[in-house]
C-alpha positions in Angstrom: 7.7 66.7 10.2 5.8 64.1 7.9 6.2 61.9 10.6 3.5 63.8 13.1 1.7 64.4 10.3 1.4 60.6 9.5 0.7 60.3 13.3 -1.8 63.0 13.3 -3.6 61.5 10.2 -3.6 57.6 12.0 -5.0 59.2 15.1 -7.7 60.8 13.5 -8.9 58.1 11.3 -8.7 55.6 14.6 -11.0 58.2 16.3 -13.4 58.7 13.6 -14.0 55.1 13.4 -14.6 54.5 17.0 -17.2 57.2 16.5 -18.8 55.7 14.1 -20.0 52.5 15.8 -23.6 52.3 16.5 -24.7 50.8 19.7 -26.5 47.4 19.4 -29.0 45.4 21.6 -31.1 42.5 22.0 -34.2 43.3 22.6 -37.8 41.7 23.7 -41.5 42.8 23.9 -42.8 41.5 27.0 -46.8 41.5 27.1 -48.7 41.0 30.4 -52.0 39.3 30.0 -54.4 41.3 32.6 -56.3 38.5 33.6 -54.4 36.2 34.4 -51.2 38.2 35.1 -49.1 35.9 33.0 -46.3 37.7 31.0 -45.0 36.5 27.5 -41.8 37.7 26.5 -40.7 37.2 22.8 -37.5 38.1 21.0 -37.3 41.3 18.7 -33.9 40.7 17.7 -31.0 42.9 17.5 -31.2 46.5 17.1 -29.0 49.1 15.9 -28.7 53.1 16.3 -32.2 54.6 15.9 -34.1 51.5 16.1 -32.7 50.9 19.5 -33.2 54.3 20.7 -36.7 54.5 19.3 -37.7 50.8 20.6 -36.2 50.5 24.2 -38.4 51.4 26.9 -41.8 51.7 25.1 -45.0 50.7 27.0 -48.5 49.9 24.7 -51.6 48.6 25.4 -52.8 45.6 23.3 -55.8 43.4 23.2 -54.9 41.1 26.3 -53.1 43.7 28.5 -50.2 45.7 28.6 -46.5 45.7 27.0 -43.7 47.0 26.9 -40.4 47.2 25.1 -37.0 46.5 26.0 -33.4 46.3 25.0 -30.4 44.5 26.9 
């Protein structure tokens, strides 16, 4: 009996932890210059959990054109 209950306890904790993990990505703003059409991409870095979900596919105007964000 202390033996499924060991079992029971090991399966949990291994499911818990796999739970746990936040996602992670690499992610870039990419800005398009709306004269010229040229696009610069630069590097945000990695983001985790609620960064990534709140960063990923945003879209922003800024002084030379449009941009947008995105996570890989």
């Amino acid at each position: 009996m202390k033996r499924i209950g060991i079992g029971v306890v090991l399966l949990s904790a291994l499911s818990l932890g796999s739970c746990s993990k936040e996602q992670c990505g690499e992610c870039f703003t990419e800005e398009t210059n709306k004269e010229t059409g040229e696009k610069v991409t630069t590097s945000i870095g990695e983001l985790c959990g609620e960064e990534l979900t709140n960063t990923d596919g945003n879209t922003f105007q800024t002084v030379n054109g449009t941009a947008r964000t995105y996570c890989e």
